[in-house]
C-alpha positions as CSV (number, residue, x, y, z in Angstrom):
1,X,20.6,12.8,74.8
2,X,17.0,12.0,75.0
3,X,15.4,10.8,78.6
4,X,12.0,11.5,78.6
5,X,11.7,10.2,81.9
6,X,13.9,13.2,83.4
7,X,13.1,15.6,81.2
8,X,10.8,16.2,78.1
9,X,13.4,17.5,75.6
10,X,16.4,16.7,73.6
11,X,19.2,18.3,74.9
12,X,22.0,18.4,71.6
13,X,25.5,20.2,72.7
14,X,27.4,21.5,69.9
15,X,31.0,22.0,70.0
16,X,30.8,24.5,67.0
17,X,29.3,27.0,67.9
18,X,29.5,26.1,71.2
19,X,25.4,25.8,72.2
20,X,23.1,23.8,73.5
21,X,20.3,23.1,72.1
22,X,17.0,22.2,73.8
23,X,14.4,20.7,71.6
24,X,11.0,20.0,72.3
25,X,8.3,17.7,70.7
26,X,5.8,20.7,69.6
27,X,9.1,21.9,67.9
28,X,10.3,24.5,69.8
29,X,13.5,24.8,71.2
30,X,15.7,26.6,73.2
31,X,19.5,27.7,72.8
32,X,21.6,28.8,75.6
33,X,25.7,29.3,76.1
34,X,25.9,31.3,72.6
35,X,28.8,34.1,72.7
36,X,27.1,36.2,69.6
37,X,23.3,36.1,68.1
38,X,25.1,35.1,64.7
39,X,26.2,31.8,66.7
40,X,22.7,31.5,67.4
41,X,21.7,31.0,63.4
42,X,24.3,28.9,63.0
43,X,23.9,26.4,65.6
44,X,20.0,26.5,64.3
45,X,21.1,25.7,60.6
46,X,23.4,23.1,61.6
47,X,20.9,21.3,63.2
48,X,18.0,22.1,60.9
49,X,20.1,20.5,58.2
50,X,21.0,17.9,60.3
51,X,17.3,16.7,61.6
52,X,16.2,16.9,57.3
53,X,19.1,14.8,56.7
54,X,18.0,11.9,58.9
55,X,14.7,12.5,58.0
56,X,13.3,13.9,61.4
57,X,11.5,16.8,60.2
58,X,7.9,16.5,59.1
59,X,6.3,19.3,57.8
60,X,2.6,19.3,57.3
């Protein structure tokens, strides 16, 4: 869900791992509700791979 209006982030809930994921526009982001740091990596791959796939990710 992105409303820029309410708040200046993407907020993307996984259900595996279960995370949210904060994402800002100078590309950092935030994840919160992870049981493990492994879960952590995981989410971040999984949406890494995601954001490439739909061409969302510029690098410079």
């Amino acid at each position: 869900m992105y409303e820029p209006e309410q708040f200046p982030g993407l907020i993307y809930r996984m259900e595996i791992p279960k995370v949210v994921i904060l994402l800002f526009a100078s590309g950092k982001l935030v994840c919160t509700g992870a049981k493990k740091e492994e879960d952590v990596y995981t989410a971040v791959s999984i949406l890494h791979a995601l954001l490439e796939e739909k061409s969302l990710i510029f690098y410079e």
